[in-house]
C-alpha positions in Angstrom: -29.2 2.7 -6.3 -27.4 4.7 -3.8 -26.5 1.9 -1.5 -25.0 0.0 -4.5 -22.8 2.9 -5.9 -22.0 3.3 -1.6 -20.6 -0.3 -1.5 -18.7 -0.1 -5.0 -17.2 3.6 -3.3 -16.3 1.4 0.3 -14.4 -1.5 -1.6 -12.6 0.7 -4.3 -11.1 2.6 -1.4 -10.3 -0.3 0.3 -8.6 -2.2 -2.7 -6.5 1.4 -3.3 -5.7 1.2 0.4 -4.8 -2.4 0.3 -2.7 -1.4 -2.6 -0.6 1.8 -0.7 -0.2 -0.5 2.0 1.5 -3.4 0.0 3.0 -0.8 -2.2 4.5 1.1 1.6 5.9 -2.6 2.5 8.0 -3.3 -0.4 9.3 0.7 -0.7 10.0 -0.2 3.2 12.1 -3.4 2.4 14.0 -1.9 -0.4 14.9 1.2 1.0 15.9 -0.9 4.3 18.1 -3.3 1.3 19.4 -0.5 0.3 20.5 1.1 3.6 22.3 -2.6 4.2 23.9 -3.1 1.5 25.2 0.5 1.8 26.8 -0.6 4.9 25.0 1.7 7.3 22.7 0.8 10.5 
């Protein structure tokens, strides 16, 4: 019982990891857009 609520804990924190992650990448992309098309560096 434990074991099976354990696992269910591991891969909900690794789907809401793999989430901030992708989530991290395309704020990273936009904000370095954004800083382009601004004309900076």
């Amino acid at each position: 019982m434990f074991v099976i609520i354990f696992k269910n804990a591991s891969f909900v924190i690794f789907c809401f990891c793999l989430k901030v992650q992708i989530f991290y990448q395309k704020t990273k992309l936009t904000y370095r857009g954004v800083k382009k098309s601004a004309g900076w560096i």
